[in-house]
Each structure stands twice: as structure tokens, then as C-alpha cells.
C-alpha positions as CSV (number, residue, x, y, z in Angstrom):
1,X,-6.4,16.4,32.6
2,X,-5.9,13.5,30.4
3,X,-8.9,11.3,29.0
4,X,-7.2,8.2,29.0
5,X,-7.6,7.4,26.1
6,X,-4.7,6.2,24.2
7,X,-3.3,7.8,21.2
8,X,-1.8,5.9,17.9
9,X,-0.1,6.9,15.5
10,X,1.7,4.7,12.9
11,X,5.0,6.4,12.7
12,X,7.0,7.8,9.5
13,X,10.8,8.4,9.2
14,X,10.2,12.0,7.8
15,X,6.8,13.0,10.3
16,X,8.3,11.1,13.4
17,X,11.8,12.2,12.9
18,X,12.6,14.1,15.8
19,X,11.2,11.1,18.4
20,X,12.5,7.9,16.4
21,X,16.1,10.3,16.8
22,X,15.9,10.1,20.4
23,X,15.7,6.2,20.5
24,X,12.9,5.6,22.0
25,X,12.2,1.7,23.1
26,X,9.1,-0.1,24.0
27,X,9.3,0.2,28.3
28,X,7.7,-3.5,28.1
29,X,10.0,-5.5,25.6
30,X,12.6,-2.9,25.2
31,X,12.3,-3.1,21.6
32,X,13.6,-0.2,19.7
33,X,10.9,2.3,18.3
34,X,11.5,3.0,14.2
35,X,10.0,3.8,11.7
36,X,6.6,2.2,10.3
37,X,6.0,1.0,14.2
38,X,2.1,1.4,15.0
39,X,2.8,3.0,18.4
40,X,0.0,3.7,21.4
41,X,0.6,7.0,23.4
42,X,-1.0,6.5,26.7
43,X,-2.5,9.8,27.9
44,X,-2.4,8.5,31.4
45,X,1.6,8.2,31.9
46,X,2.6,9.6,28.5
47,X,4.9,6.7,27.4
48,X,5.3,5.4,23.6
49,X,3.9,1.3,23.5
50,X,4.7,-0.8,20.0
51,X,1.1,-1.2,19.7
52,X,1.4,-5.3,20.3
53,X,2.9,-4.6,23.4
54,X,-0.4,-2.1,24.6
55,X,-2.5,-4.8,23.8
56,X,-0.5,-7.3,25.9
57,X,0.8,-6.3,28.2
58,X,1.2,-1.9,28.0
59,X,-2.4,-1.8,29.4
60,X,-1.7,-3.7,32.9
61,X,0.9,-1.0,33.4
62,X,-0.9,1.9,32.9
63,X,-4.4,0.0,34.4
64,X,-6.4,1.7,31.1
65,X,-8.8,-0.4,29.6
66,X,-7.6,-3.0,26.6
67,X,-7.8,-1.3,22.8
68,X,-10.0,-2.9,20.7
69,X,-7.9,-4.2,17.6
């Protein structure tokens, strides 16, 4: 079971390769993922956030609790 607790990572072109190929996009401003993104992995419905978008909007979908920044 998931802690719901989000999980960032600041993504690298050689580490991240294999997601930033799939073309993943933000599922609040459907901005592309790439490279150098800070991006929030909600444990709760497993979805990639830009992490501006988490602390906008990304946490009313998900109803976890806003990331301190």
C-alpha cells in the first residue's frame, strides 16, 4: 500500500531515458516531460506531475496534502 507521499525526482536525459522516451506529459497542463523537469510521482495514482503543476493544481487531483517548496 502506498504512503502517499509523493516522490521527486529531477530528471536526467541519460538516468530518465527510458520514461522521457515514452513522452510522457504533465496530465494537468499537458506539457511535455524532458529532461531537467523536477517531476512529483504521486504514490497515490502513480502519475508523473512537472512539479509546478503538483503544487498547483496536481494535489486537488490526487486529494494529497500540498508539498512544501
Amino acid at each position: 500500500m502506498a504512503d502517499n507521499k509523493p516522490n521527486i525526482h529531477l530528471l536526467n536525459k541519460k538516468t530518465h531515458k527510458a520514461y522521457l522516451q515514452k513522452g510522457h506529459v504533465d496530465p494537468v497542463t499537458h506539457e511535455s516531460i524532458e529532461p531537467c523537469d523536477e517531476v512529483v510521482f504521486c504514490a497515490a495514482c502513480e502519475l508523473g506531475f512537472i512539479s509546478d503543476s503538483w503544487v498547483r493544481i496536481g494535489q486537488l487531483v490526487t486529494g494529497l496534502p500540498p508539498m512544501g517548496r
